[in-house]
mmCIF file as gemmi writes it, N, C-alpha and C atoms, coordinates in Angstrom:
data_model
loop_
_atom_site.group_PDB
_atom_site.id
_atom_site.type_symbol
_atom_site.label_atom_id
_atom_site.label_alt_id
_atom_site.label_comp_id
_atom_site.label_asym_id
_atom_site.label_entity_id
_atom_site.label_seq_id
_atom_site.pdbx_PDB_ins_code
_atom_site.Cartn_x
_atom_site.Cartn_y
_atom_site.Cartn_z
_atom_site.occupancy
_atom_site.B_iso_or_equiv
_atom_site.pdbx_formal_charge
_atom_site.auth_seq_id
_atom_site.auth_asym_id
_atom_site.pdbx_PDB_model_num
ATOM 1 N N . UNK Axp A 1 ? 123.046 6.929 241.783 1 0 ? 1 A 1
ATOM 2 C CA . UNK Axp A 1 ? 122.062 7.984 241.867 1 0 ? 1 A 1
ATOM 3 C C . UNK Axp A 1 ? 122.576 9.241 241.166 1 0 ? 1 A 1
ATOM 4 N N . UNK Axp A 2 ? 123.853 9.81 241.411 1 0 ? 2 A 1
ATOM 5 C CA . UNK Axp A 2 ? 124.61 10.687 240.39 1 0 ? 2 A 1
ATOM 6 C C . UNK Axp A 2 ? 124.681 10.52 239.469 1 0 ? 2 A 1
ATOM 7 N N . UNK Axp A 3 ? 124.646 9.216 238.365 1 0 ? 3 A 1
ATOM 8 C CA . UNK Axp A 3 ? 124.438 8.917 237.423 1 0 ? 3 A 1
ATOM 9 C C . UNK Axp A 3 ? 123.246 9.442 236.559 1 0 ? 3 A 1
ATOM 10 N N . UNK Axp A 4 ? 122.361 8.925 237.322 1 0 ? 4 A 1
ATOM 11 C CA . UNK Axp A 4 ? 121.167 8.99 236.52 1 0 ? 4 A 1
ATOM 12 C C . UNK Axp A 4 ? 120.371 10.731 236.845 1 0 ? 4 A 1
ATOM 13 N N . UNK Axp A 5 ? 120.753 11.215 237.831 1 0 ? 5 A 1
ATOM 14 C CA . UNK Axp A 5 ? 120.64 12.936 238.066 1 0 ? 5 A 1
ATOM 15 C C . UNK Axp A 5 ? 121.628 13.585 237.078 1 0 ? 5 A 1
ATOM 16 N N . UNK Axp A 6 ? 122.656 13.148 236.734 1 0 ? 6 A 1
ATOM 17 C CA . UNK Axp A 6 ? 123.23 13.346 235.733 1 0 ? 6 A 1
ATOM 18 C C . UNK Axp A 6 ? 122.785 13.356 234.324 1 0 ? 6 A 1
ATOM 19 N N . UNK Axp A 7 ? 122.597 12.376 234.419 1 0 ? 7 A 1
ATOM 20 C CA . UNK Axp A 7 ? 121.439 11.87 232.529 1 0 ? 7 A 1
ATOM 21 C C . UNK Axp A 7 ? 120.416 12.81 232.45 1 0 ? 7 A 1
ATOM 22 N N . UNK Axp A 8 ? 119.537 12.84 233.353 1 0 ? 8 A 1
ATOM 23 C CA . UNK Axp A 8 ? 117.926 13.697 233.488 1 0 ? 8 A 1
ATOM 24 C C . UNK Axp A 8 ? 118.358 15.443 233.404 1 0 ? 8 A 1
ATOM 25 N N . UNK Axp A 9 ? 119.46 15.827 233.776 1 0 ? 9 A 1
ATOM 26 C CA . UNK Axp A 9 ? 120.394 16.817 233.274 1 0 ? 9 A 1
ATOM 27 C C . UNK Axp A 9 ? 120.247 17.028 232.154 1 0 ? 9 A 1
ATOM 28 N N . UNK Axp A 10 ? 121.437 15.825 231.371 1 0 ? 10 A 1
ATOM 29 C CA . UNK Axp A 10 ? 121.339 15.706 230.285 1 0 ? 10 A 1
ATOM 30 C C . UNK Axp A 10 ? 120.146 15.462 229.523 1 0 ? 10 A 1
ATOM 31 N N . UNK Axp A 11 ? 119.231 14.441 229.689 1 0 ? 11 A 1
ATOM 32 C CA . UNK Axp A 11 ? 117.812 14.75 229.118 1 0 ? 11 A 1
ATOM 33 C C . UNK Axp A 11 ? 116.727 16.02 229.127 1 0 ? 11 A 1
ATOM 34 N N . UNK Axp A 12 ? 117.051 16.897 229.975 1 0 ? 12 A 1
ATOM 35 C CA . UNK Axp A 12 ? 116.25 18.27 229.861 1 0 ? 12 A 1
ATOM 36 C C . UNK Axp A 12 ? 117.074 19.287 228.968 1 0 ? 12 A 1
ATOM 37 N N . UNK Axp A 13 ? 118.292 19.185 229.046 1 0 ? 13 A 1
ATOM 38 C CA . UNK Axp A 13 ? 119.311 20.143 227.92 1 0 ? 13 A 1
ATOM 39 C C . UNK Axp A 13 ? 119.32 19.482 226.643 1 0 ? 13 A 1
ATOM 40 N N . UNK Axp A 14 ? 119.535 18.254 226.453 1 0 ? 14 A 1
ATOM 41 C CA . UNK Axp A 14 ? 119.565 18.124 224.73 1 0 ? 14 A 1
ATOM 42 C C . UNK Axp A 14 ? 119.193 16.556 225.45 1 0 ? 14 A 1
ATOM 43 N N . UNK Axp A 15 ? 118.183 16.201 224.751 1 0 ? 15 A 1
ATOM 44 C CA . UNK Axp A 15 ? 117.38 14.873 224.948 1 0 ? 15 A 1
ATOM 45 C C . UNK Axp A 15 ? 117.659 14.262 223.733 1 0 ? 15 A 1
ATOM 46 N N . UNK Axp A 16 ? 118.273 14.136 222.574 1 0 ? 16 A 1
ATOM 47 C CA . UNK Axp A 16 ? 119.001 13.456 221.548 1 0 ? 16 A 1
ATOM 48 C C . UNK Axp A 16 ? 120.318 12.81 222.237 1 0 ? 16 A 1
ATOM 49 N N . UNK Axp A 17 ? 120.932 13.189 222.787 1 0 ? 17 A 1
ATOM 50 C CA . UNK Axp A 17 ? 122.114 13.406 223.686 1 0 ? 17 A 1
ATOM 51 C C . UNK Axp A 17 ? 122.165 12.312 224.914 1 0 ? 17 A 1
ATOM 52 N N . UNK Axp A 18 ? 120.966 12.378 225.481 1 0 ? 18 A 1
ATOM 53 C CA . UNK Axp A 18 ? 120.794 12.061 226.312 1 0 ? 18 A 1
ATOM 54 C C . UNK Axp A 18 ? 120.435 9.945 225.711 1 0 ? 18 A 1
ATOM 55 N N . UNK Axp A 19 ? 119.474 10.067 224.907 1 0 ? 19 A 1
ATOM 56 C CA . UNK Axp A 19 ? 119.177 9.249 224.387 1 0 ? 19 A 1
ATOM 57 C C . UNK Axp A 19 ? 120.616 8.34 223.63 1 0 ? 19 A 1
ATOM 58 N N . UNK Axp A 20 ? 121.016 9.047 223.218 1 0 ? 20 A 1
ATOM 59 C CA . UNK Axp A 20 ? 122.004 7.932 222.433 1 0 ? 20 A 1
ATOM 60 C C . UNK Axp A 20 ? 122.797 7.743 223.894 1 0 ? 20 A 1
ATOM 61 N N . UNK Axp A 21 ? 123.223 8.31 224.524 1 0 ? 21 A 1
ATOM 62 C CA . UNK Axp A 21 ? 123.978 7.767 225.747 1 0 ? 21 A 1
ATOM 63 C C . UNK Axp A 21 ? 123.08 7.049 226.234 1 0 ? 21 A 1
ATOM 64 N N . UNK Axp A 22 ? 121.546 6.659 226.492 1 0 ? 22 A 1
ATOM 65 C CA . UNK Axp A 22 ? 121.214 5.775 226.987 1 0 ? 22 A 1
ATOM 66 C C . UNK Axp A 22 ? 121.457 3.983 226.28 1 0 ? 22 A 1
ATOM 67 N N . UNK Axp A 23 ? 121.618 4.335 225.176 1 0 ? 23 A 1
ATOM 68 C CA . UNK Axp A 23 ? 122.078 2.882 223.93 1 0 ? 23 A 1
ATOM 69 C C . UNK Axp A 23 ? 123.265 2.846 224.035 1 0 ? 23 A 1
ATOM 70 N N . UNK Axp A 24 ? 124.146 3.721 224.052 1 0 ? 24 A 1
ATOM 71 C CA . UNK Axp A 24 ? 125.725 3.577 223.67 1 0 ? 24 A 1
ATOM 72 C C . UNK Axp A 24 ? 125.93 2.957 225.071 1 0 ? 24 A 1
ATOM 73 N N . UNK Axp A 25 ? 125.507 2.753 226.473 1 0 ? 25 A 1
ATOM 74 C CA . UNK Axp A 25 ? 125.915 2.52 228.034 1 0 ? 25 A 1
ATOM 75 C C . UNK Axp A 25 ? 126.441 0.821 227.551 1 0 ? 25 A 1
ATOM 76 N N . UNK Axp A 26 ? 125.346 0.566 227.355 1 0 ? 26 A 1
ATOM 77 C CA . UNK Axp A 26 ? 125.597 -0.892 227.374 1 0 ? 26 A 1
ATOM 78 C C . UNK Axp A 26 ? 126.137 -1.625 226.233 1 0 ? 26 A 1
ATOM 79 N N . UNK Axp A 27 ? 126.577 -1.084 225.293 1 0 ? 27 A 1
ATOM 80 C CA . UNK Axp A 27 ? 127.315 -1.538 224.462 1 0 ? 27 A 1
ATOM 81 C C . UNK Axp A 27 ? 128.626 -1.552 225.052 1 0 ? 27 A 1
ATOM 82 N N . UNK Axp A 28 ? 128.989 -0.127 225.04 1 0 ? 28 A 1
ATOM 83 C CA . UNK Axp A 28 ? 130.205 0.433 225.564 1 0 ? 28 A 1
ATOM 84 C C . UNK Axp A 28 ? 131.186 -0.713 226.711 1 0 ? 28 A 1
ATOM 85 N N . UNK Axp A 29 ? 130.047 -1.147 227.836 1 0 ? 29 A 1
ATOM 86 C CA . UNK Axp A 29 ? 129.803 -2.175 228.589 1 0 ? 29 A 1
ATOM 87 C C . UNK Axp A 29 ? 130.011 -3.442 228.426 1 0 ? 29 A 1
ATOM 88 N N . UNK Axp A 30 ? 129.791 -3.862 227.27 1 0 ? 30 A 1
ATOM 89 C CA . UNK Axp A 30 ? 129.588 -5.408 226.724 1 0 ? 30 A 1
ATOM 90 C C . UNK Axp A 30 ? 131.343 -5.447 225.944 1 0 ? 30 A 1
ATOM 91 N N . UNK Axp A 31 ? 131.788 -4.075 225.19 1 0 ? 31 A 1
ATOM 92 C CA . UNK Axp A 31 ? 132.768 -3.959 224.313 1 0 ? 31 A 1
ATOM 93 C C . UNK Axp A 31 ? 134.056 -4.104 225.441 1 0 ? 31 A 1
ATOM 94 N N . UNK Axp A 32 ? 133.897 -3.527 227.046 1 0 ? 32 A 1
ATOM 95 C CA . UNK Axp A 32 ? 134.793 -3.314 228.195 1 0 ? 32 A 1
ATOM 96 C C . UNK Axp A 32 ? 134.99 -4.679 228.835 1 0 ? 32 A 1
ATOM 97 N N . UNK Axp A 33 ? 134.089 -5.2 228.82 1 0 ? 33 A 1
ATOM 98 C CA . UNK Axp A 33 ? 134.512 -6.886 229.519 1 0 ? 33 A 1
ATOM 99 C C . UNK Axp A 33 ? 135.371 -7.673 229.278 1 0 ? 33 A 1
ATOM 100 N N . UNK Axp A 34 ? 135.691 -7.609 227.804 1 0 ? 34 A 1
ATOM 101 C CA . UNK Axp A 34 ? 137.462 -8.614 227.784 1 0 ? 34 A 1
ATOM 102 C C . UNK Axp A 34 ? 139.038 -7.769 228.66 1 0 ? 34 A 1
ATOM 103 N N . UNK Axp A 35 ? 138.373 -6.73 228.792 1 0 ? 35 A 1
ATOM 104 C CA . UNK Axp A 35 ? 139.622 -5.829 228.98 1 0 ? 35 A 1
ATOM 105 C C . UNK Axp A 35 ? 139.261 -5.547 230.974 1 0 ? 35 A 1
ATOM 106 N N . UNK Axp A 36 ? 138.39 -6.072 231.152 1 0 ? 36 A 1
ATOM 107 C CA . UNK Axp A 36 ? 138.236 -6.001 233.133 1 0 ? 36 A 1
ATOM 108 C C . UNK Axp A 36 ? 138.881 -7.54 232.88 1 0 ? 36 A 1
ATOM 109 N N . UNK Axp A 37 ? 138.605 -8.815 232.303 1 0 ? 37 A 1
ATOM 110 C CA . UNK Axp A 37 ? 138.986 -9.701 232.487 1 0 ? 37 A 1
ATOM 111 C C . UNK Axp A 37 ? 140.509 -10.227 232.298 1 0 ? 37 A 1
ATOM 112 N N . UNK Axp A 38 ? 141.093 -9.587 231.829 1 0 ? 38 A 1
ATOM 113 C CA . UNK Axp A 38 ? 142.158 -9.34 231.107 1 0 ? 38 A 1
ATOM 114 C C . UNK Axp A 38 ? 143.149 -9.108 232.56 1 0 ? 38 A 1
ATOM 115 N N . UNK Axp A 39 ? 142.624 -8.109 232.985 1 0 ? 39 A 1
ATOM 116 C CA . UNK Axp A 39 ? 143.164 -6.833 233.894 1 0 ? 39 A 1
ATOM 117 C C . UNK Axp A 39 ? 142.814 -7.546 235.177 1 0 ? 39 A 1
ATOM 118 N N . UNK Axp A 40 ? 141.718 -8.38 235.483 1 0 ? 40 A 1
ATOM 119 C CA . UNK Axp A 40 ? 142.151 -9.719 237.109 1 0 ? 40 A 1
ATOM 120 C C . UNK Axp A 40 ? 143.028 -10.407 236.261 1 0 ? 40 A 1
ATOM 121 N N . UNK Axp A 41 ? 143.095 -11.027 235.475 1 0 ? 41 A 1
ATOM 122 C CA . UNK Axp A 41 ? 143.834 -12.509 235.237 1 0 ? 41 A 1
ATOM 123 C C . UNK Axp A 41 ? 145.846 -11.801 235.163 1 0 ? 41 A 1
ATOM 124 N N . UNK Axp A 42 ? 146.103 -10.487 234.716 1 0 ? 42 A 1
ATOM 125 C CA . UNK Axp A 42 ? 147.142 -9.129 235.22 1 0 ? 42 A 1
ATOM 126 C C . UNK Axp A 42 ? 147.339 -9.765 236.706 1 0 ? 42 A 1
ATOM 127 N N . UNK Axp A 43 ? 146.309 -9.251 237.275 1 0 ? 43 A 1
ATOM 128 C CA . UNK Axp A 43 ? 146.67 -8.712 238.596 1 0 ? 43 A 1
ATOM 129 C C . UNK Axp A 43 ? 146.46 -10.258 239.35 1 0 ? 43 A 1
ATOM 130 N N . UNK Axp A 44 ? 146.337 -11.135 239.342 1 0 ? 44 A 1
ATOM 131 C CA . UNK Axp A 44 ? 146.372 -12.902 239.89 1 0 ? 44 A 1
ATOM 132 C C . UNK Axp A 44 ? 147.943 -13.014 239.627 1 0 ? 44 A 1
ATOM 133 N N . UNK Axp A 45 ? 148.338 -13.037 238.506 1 0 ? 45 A 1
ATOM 134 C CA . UNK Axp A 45 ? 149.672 -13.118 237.736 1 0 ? 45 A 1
ATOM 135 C C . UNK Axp A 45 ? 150.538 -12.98 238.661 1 0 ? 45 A 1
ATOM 136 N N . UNK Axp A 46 ? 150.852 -10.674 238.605 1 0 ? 46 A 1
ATOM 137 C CA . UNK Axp A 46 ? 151.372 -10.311 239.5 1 0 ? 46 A 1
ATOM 138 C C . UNK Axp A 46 ? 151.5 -10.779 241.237 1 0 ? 46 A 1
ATOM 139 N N . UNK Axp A 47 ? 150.363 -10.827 241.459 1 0 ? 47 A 1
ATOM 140 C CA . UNK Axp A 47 ? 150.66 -11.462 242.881 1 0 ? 47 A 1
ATOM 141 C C . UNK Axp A 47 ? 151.195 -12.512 242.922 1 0 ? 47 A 1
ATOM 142 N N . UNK Axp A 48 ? 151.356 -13.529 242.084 1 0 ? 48 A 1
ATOM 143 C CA . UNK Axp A 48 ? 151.643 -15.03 242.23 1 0 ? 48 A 1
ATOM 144 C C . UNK Axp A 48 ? 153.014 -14.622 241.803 1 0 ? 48 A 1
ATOM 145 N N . UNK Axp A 49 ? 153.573 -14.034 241.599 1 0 ? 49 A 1
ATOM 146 C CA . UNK Axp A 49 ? 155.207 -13.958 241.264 1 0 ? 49 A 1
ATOM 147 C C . UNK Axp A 49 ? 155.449 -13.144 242.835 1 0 ? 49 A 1
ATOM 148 N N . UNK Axp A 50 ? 154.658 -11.94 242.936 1 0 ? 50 A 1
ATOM 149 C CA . UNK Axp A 50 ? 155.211 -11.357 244.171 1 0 ? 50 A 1
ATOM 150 C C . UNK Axp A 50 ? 155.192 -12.272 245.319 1 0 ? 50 A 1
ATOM 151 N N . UNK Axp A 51 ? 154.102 -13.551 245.297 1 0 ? 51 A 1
ATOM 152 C CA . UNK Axp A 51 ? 154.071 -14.529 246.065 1 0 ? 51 A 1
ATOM 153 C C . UNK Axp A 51 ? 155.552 -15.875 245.809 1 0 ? 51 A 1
ATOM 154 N N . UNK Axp A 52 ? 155.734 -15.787 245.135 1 0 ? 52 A 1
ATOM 155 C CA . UNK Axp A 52 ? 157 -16.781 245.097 1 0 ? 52 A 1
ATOM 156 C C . UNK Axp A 52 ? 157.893 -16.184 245.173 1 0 ? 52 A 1
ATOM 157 N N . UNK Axp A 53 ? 158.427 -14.565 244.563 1 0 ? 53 A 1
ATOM 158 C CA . UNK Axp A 53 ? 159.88 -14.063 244.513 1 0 ? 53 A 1
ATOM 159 C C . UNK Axp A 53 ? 160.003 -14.024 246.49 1 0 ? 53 A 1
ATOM 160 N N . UNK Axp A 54 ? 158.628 -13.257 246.892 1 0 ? 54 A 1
ATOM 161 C CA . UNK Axp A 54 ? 158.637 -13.073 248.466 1 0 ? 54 A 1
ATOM 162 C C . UNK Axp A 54 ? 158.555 -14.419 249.244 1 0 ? 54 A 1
ATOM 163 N N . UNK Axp A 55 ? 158.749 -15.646 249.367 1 0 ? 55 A 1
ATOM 164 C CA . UNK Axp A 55 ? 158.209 -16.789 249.839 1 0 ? 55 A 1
ATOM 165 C C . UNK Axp A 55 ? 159.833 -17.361 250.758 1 0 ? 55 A 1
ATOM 166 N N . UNK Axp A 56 ? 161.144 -17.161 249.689 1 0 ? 56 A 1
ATOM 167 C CA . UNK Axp A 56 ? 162.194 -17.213 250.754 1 0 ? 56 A 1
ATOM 168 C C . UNK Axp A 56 ? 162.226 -16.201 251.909 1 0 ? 56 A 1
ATOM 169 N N . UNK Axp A 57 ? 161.87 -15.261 251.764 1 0 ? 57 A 1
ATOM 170 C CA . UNK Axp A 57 ? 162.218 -14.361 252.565 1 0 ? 57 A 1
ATOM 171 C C . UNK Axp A 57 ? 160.478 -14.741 253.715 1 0 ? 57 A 1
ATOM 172 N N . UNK Axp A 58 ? 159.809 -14.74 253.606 1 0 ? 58 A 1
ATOM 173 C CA . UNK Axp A 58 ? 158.832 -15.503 254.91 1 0 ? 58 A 1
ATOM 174 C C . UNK Axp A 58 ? 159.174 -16.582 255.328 1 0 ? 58 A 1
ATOM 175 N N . UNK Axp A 59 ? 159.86 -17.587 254.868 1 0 ? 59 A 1
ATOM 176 C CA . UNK Axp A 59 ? 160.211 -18.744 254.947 1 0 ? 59 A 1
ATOM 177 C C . UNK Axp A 59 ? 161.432 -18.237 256.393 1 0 ? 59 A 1
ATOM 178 N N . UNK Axp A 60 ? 161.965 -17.741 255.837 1 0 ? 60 A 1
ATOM 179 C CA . UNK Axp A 60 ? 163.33 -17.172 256.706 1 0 ? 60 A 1
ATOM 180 C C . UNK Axp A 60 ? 162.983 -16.69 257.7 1 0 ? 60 A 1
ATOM 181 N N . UNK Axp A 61 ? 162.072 -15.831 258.187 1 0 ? 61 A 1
ATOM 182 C CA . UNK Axp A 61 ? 161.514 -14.823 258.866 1 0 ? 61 A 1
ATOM 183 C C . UNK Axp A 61 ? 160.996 -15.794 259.845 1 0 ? 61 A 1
ATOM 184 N N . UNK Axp A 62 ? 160.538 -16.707 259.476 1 0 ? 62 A 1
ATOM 185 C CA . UNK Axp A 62 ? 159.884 -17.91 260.782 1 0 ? 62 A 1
ATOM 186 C C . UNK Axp A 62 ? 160.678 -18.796 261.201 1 0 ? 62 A 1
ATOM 187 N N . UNK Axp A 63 ? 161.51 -19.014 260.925 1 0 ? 63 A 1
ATOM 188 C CA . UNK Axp A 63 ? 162.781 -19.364 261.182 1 0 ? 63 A 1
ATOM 189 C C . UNK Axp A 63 ? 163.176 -18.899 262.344 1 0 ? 63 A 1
């Protein structure tokens, strides 16, 4: 909702402005998706090492 009260902002002050940010959103969007996917398959990684380096030490702990 801040978003778009934001834009209508922007569309009453310079509506050229406003407009190309309405085209550039979803590009911008489409261009960001290898790099969110990128950034889980990062963070799966990381845990799966913090999951094995940590696994003697739970192992021990129940012991």
């Amino acid at each position: 909702m801040v978003k778009f009260l934001l834009w209508c902002i922007l569309f009453v002050l310079c509506w050229p402005l406003a407009l190309l940010a309405l085209i550039l959103y979803p590009l911008v969007w489409l261009i960001l998706i290898p790099f969110r996917l990128l950034g889980i398959a990062v963070g799966g990684v990381l845990e799966l090492v913090k999951a094995i380096i940590t696994l003697p030490a739970r192992v021990m702990k129940r012991i």
